[in-house]
DOZA-30690 format. One record per residue (C-alpha): y, z, x; residue number from 1. Coordinates in Angstrom, 3 decimals. Layout:
# residues N
> Y, Z, X, pos
> Y, Z, X, NUM;
...
***
This chain:
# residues 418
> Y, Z, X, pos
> 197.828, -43.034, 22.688, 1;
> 194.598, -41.405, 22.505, 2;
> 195.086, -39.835, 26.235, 3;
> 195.973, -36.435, 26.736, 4;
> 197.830, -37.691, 30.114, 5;
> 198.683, -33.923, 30.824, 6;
> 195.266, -32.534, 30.348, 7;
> 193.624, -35.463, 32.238, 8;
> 196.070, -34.831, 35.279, 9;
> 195.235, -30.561, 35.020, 10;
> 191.323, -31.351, 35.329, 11;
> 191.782, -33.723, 37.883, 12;
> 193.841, -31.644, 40.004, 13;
> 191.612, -29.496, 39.188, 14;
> 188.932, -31.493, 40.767, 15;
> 190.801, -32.651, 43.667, 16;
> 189.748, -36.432, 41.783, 17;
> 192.210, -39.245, 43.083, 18;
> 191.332, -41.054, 39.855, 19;
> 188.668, -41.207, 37.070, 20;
> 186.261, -44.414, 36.889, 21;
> 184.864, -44.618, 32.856, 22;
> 182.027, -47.121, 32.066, 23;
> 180.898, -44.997, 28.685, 24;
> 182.408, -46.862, 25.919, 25;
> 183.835, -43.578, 24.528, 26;
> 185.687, -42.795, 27.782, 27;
> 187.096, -46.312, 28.171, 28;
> 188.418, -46.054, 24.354, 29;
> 189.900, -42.379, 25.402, 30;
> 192.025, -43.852, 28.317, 31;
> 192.766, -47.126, 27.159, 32;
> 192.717, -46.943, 23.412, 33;
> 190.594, -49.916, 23.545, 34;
> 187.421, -50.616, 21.733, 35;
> 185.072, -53.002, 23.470, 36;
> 183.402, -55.198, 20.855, 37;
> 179.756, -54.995, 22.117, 38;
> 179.601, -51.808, 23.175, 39;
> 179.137, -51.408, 19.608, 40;
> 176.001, -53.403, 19.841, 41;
> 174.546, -51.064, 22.503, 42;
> 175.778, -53.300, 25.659, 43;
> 176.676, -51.229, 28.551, 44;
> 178.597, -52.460, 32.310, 45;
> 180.827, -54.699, 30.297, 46;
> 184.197, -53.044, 30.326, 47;
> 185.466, -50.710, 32.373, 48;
> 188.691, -48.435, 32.769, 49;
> 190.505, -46.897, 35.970, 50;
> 192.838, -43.874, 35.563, 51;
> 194.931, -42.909, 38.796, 52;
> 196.684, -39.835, 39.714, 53;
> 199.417, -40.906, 40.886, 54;
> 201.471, -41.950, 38.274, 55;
> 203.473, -44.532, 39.406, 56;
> 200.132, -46.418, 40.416, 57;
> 198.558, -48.917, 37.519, 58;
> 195.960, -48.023, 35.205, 59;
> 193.634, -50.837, 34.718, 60;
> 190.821, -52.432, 31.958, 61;
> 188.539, -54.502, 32.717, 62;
> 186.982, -56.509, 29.553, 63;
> 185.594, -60.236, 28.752, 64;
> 187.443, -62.784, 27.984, 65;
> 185.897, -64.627, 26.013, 66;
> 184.685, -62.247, 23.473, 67;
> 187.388, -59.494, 23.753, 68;
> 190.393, -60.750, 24.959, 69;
> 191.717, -61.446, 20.828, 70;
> 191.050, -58.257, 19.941, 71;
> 193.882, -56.425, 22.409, 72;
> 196.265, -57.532, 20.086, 73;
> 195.549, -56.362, 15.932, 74;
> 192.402, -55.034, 16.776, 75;
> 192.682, -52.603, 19.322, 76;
> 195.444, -53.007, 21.447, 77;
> 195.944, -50.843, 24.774, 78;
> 199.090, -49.165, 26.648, 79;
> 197.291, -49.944, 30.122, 80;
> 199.549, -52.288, 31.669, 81;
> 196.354, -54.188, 34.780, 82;
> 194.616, -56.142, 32.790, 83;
> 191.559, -57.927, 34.236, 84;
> 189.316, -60.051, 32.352, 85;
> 186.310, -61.604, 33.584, 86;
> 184.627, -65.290, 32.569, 87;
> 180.940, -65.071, 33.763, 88;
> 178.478, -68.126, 33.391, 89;
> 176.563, -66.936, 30.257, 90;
> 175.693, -69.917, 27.957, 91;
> 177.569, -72.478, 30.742, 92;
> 176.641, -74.286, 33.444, 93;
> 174.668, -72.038, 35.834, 94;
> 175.714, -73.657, 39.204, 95;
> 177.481, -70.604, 41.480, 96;
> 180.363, -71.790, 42.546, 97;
> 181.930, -71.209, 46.135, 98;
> 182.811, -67.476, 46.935, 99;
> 186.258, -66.513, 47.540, 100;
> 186.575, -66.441, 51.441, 101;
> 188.788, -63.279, 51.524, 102;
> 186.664, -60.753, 49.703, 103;
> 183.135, -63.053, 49.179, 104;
> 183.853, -62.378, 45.465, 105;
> 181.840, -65.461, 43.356, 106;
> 184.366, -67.963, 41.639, 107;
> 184.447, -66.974, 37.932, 108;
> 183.432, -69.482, 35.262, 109;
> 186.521, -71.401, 34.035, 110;
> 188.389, -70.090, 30.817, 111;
> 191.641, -71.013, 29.299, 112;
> 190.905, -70.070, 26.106, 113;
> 188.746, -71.249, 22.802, 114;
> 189.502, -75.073, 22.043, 115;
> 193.071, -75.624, 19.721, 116;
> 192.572, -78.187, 16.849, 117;
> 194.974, -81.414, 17.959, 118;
> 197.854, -81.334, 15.683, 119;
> 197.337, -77.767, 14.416, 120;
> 199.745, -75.256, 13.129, 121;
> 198.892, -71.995, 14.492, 122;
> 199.638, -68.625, 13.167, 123;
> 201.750, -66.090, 15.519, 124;
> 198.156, -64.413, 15.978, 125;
> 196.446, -67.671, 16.869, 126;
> 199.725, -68.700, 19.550, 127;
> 199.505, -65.300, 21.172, 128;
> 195.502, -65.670, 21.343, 129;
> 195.882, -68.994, 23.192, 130;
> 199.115, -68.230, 25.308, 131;
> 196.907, -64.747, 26.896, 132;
> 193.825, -66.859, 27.434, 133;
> 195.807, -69.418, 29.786, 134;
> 197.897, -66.698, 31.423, 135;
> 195.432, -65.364, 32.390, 136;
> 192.769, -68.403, 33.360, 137;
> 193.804, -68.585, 37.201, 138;
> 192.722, -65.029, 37.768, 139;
> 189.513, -64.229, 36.157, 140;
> 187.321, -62.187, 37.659, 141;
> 183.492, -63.390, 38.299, 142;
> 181.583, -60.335, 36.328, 143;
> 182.783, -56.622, 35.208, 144;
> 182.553, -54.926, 38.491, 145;
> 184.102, -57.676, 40.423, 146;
> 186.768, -56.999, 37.918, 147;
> 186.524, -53.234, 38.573, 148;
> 186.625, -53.545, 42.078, 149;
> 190.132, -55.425, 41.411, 150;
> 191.554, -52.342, 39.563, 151;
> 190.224, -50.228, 41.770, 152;
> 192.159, -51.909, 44.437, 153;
> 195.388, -52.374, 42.613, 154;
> 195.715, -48.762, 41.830, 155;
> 195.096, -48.089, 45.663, 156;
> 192.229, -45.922, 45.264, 157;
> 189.932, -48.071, 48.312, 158;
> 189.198, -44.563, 50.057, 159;
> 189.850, -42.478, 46.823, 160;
> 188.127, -39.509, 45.735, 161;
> 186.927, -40.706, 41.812, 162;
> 184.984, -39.690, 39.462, 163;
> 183.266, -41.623, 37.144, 164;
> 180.859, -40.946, 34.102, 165;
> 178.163, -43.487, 36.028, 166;
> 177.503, -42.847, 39.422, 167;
> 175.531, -46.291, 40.030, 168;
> 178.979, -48.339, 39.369, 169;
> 180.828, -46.931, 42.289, 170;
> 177.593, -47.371, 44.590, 171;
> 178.294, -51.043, 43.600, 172;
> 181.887, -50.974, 44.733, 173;
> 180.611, -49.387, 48.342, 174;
> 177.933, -52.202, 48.482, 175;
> 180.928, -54.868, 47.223, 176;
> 183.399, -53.964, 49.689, 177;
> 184.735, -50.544, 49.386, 178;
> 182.690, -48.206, 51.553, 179;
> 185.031, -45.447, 51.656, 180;
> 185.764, -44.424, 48.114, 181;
> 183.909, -40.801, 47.809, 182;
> 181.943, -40.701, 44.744, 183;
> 182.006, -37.457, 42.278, 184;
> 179.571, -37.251, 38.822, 185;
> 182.196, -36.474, 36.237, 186;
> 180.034, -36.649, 32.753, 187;
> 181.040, -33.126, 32.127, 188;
> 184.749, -33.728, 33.709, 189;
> 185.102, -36.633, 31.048, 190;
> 184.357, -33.655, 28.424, 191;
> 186.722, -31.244, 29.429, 192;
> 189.815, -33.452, 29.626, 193;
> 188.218, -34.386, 26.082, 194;
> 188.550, -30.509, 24.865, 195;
> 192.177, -30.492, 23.986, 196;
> 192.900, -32.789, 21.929, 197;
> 196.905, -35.515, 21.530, 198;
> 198.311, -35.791, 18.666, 199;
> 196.540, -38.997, 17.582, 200;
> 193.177, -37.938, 18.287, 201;
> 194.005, -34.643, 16.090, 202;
> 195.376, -37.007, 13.338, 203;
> 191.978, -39.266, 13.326, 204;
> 189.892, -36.235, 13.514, 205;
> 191.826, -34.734, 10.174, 206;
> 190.820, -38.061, 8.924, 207;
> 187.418, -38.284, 9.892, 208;
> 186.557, -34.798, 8.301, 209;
> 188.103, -35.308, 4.979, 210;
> 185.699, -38.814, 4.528, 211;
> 182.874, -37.220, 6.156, 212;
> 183.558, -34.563, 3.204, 213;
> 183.912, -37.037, 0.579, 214;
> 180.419, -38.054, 1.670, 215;
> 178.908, -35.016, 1.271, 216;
> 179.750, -33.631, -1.684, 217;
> 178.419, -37.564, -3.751, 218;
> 175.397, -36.569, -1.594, 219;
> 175.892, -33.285, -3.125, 220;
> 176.656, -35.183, -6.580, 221;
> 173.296, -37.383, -6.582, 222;
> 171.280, -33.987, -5.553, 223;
> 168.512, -32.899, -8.331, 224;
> 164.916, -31.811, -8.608, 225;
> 162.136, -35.033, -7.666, 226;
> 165.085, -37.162, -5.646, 227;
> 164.247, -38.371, -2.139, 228;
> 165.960, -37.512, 0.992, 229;
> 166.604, -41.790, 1.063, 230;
> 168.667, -41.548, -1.916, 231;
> 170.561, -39.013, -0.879, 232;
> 171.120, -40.732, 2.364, 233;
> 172.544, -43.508, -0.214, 234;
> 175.123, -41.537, -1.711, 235;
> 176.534, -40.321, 1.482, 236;
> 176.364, -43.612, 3.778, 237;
> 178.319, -45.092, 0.758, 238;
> 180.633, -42.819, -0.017, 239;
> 181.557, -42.595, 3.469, 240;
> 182.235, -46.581, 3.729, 241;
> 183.867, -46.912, 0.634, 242;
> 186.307, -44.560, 2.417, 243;
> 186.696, -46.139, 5.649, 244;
> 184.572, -44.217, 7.814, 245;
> 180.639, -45.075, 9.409, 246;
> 177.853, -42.611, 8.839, 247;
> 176.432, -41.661, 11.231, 248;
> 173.449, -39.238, 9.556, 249;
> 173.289, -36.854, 7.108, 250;
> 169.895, -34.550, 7.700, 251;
> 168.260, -31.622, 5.595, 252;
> 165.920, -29.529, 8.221, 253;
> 165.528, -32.065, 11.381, 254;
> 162.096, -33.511, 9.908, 255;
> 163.407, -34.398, 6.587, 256;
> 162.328, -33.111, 3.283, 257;
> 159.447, -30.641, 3.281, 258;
> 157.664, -31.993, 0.514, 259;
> 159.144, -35.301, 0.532, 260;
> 161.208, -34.682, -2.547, 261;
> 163.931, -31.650, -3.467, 262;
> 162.199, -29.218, -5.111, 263;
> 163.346, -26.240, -8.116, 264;
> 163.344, -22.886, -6.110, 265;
> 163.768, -23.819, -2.530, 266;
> 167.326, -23.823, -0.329, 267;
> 168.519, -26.636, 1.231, 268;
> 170.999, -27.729, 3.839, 269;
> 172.741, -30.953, 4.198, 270;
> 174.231, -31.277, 7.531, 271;
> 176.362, -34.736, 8.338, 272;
> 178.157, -36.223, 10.939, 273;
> 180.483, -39.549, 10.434, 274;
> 183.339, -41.271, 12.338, 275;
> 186.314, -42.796, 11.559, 276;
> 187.544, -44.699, 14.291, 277;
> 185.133, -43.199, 16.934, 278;
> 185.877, -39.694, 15.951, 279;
> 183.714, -37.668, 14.253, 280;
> 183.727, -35.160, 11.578, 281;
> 181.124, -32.957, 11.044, 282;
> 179.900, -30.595, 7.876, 283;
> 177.175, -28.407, 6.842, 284;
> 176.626, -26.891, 3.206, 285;
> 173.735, -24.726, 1.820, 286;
> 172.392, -25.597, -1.607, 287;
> 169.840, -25.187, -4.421, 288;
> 168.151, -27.029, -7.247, 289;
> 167.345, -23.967, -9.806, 290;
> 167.695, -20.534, -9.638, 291;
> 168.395, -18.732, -6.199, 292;
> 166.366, -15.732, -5.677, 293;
> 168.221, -12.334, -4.240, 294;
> 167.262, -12.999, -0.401, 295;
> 168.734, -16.666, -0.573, 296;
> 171.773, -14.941, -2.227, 297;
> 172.047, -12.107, 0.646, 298;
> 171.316, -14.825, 2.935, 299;
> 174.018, -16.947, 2.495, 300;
> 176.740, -14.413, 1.784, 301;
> 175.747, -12.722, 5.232, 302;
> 175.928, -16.092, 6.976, 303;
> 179.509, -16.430, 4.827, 304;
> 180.822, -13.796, 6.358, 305;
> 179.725, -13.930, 9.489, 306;
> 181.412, -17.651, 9.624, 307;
> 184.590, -16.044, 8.469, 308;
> 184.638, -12.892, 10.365, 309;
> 184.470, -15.558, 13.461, 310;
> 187.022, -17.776, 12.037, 311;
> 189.573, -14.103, 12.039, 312;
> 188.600, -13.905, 16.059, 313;
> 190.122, -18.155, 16.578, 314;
> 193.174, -18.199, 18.720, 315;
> 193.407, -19.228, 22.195, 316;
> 192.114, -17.241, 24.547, 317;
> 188.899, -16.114, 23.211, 318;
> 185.660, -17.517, 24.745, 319;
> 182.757, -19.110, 22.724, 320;
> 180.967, -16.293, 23.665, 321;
> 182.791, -14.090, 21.839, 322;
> 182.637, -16.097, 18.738, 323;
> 178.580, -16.207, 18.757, 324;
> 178.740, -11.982, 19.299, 325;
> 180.509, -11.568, 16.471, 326;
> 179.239, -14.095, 13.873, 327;
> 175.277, -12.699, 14.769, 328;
> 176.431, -9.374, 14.560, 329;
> 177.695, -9.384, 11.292, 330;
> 175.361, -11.567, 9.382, 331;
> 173.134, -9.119, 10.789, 332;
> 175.146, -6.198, 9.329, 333;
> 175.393, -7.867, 6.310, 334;
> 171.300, -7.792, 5.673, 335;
> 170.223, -10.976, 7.003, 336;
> 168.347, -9.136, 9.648, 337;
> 166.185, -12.370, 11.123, 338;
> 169.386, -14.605, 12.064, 339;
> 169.515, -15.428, 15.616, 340;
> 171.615, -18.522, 16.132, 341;
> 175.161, -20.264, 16.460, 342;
> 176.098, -22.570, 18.217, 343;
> 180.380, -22.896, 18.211, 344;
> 181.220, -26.597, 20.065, 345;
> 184.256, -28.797, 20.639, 346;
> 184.497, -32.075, 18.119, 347;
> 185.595, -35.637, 19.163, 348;
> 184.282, -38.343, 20.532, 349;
> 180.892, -36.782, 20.618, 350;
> 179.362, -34.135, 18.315, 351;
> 179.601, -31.700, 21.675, 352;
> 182.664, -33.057, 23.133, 353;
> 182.285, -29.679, 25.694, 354;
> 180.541, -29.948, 29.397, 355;
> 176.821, -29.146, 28.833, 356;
> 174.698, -28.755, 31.174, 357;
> 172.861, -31.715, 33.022, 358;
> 169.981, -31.983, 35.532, 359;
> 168.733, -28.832, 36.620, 360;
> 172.034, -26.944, 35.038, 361;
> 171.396, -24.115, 32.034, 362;
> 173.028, -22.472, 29.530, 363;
> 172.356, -19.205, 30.367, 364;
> 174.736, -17.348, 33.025, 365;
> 177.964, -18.210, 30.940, 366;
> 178.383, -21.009, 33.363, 367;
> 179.396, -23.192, 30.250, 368;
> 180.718, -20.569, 28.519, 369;
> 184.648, -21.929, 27.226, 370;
> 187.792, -20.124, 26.098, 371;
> 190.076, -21.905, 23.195, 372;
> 192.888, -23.269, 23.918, 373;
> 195.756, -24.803, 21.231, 374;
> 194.671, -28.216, 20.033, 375;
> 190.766, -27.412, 20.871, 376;
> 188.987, -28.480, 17.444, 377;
> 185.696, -26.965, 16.904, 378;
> 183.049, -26.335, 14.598, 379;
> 181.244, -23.247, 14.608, 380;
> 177.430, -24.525, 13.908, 381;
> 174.942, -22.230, 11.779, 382;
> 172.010, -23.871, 10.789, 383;
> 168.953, -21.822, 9.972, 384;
> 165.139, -22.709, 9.399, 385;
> 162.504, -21.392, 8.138, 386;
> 159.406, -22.587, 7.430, 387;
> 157.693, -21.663, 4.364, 388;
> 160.878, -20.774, 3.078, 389;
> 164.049, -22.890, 3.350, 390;
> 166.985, -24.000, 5.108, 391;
> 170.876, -22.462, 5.272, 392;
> 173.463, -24.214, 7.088, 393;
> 177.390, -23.890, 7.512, 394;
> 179.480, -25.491, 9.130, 395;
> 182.955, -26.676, 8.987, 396;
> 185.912, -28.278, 11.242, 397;
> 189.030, -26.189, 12.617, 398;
> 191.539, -27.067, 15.232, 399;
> 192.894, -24.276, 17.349, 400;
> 196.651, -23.336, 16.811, 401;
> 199.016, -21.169, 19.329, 402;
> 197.756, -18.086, 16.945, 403;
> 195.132, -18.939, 14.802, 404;
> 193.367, -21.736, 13.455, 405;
> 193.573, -24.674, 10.657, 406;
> 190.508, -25.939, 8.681, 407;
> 190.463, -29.534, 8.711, 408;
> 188.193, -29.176, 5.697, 409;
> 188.133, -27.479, 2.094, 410;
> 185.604, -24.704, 3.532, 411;
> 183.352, -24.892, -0.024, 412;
> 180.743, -22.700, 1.860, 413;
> 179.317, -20.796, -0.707, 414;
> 176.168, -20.972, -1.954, 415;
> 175.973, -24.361, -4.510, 416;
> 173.559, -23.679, -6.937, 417;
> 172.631, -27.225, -8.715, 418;
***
C-alpha cells in the first residue's frame, strides 16, 4: 500500500477534514494504489477516489469500465474495497435513457463486459476479466461523478467536511444532490500527507533514483566537445527505459545549450528527473569538457561542501530553513562569494511533493517553511547560472532517518572533468 494511513489520518485531524476527495491522478494512485489508464494520456474527471476518517467506513474508486476495469487485477490492483465503475454512452447509442426516480441519476449505458469467443478456453486472467465485468453490470454508474457521488454516499460523508485537490468536483456533488457537504481546497493538504513517506513508496523511490542515476551518468558517458544537447537527451531517455523507468527530462541551464553544442572550457550541469512507477528520482552533477580553470575548481568544491555541511545538519527536527542558512553560508566561506540559492524540497509523486504556495500565498514569512521528520526524502537543490560563464549544479536524493540521513544515490558530486 502506497498510503501512509497514519499520516493521512494526523493531517486530517489536523484539518478537522471528515474525508479527502482526490481527482489528480497522482492522489488517486496514493490512496488507492491504482493507476488510471488515461490519465496517462492527459484525461482528467475520469476516476476518482474517496478516503474517510472514520475507519470502519468504506473507501471508494471510481474508474471506467470499459477501459479500466482489467487492469485492477495484474496491472494495478487496489486494497479499496467500494468499487464503482461507470459505463457512459461514448461511441454507443446516444439516446438518454430514463433517470433513476430516487436520486434523478441518468441510466448508465449497458456493460457486461467485452464479447467472449463461443467455444473459447479462457485463461484465469481472461475468466476473472469477464466474471468482474458482469458482477458488476447491474450497478454501473452513468458518468464519474455520478459514480463519486455514490462513494461519497456509501462512506456517509452527505454533510461531511472534505477536502479535495479540485474544488469544482464537489460543487458538482452540491448541484447533484448533496448540498450540505462543506467544501475545503486541499492541494497543499494532499502534499503534506505526501511528506512522509510508507514503506513502499520509500522502496520505489530507492528504485527510481538508482535508474534515474544510471541515466545520467550514459548521458554523462556520450558527453564530449561539438555533441548536441539532443543526443545527450538520447543517452539518458534510453538508458533510463532500458532500466525500467520513464524520463521525464534531463536539462543543462533551463534554455538548453548556450551555443547549441558543449563546448572545451565551459562548466556544465545536467540536472534530470525520471519515474519509476510514478515516483521520481531526481539528480544534478556539474561537469566539464577540457580543462577547468581555478574559479570553476573553487566553485564547485565550495558548493561540495556546502551540500555536505547541510547533509551533517539532516535529522528530524530541523527546518528547511535551517538547511538553506547553512549550505549559503558555507559555500560562501569557502570562496564562492556570489552564491545565493538552494532550494531543499520533499521527493515523490511530484518533484516538490511539499505545500507551496498557491493564489495570492508567498514564500516569504516562513509560512511554508517545514521541519524533517523520519521517512521525509528530500533533495537539497543547488543549481547555479551564470551567464557568460557557466552552470554548477548538485543535487542528490536522501531519506530522513530517526538520526540522520541515507543517500538513495552514490553522491559522485565532484567536479567531472571529461
Amino acid at each position: 500500500m502506497l498510503l501512509n494511513k497514519d499520516r493521512a489520518y494526523e493531517i486530517m485531524d489536523k484539518y478537522k477534514l471528515d474525508g479527502l476527495v482526490a481527482k489528480e491522478a497522482i492522489n488517486v494512485y496514493y490512496l488507492t494504489d491504482y493507476w488510471d489508464l488515461f490519465s496517462s494520456g492527459g484525461w482528467i474527471f475520469n476516476s476518482y477516489a474517496v478516503l474517510p476518517r472514520k475507519i470502519n467506513s468504506p473507501a471508494g474508486l471510481v474508474i471506467n469500465a470499459a477501459i479500466n476495469l482489467e487492469r485492477l487485477t495484474e496491472v494495478t490492483p487496489t486494497w479499496v474495497p467500494n468499487i464503482v465503475m461507470f459505463s457512459d454512452y461514448s461511441g454507443r447509442d446516444t439516446d438518454l435513457k430514463n433517470r433513476n426516480n430516487d436520486n434523478n441519476e441518468p441510466v448508465a449505458a449497458e456493460w457486461s463486459g467485452w464479447p467472449v469467443r463461443k467455444g473459447a478456453s479462457l485463461t484465469p486472467l481472461e475468466q476473472t476479466w469477464d466474471e468482474r465485468a458482469k458482477r458488476h453490470s447491474d450497478k454501473m454508474a452513468a458518468t464519474p461523478a455520478w459514480g463519486l457521488k455514490r462513494i461519497i454516499e456509501d462512506a456517509g460523508l452527505n454533510k461531511g467536511r472534505l477536502g479535495t485537490d479540485d474544488p469544482r468536483v464537489l460543487h458538482w456533488m452540491k448541484e447533484m444532490g448533496l448540498p450540505h457537504i462543506e467544501v475545503v481546497e486541499a492541494t497543499n493538504i494532499f502534499r503534506e500527507i505526501r511528506m512522509i513517506k510508507s514503506e513502499q513508496e520509500l522502496k520505489l523511490m530507492k528504485t527510481a533514483a538508482e535508474i534515474n542515476e544510471l541515466g545520467v551518468e550514459k548521458a554523462i558517458s556520450s558527453i564530449r566537445e561539438g555533441i548536441k544537447w539532443k543526443e545527450i537527451e538520447r543517452a539518458y531517455f534510453t538508458e533510463v527505459s532500458k532500466n525500467g523507468g520513464s524520463g521525464r527530462y534531463i536539462v543543462t541551464t533551463l534554455g538548453g545549450l548556450p551555443h547549441g553544442k558543449v563546448i572545451s572550457g565551459e562548466s556544465l550541469f545536467v540536472d534530470s528527473l525520471a519515474d519509476y512507477k510514478h515516483y521520481l528520482g531526481d539528480i544534478g552533477r556539474t561537469l566539464i569538457v577540457g580543462k577547468p580553470s581555478n574559479e570553476l575548481k573553487v566553485r564547485a568544491n565550495a558548493m561540495k561542501k556546502g551540500w555536505d555541511a547541510a547533509c551533517e545538519l539532516i535529522k528530524p527536527g530541523i527546518k528547511r530553513s535551517q538547511l538553506i542558512d547553512k549550505t549559503i553560508d558555507v559555500v560562501k566561506k569557502e570562496g564562492f562569494n556570489d552564491y545565493f540559492y538552494v532550494s531543499p524540497h520533499s521527493l515523490g509523486l511530484e518533484h516538490t511533493d511539499n505545500p507551496i504556495p498557491l493564489g495570492n500565498e508567498i514564500y516569504a514569512g516562513g509560512e511554508f517553511d517545514f521541519t524533517l521528520k523520519e521517512n521525509m526524502v528530500i533533495n537539497i537543490d543547488m543549481p547555479y547560472f551564470e551567464l557568460g560563464w557557466g552552470t554548477l549544479h548538485l543535487e542528490d536524493t536522501i531519506k530522513v532517518t530517526n538520526d540522520g540521513f541515507e543517500l538513495f544515490t552514490s553522491n559522485k558530486s565532484e567536479l567531472r572533468v571529461l
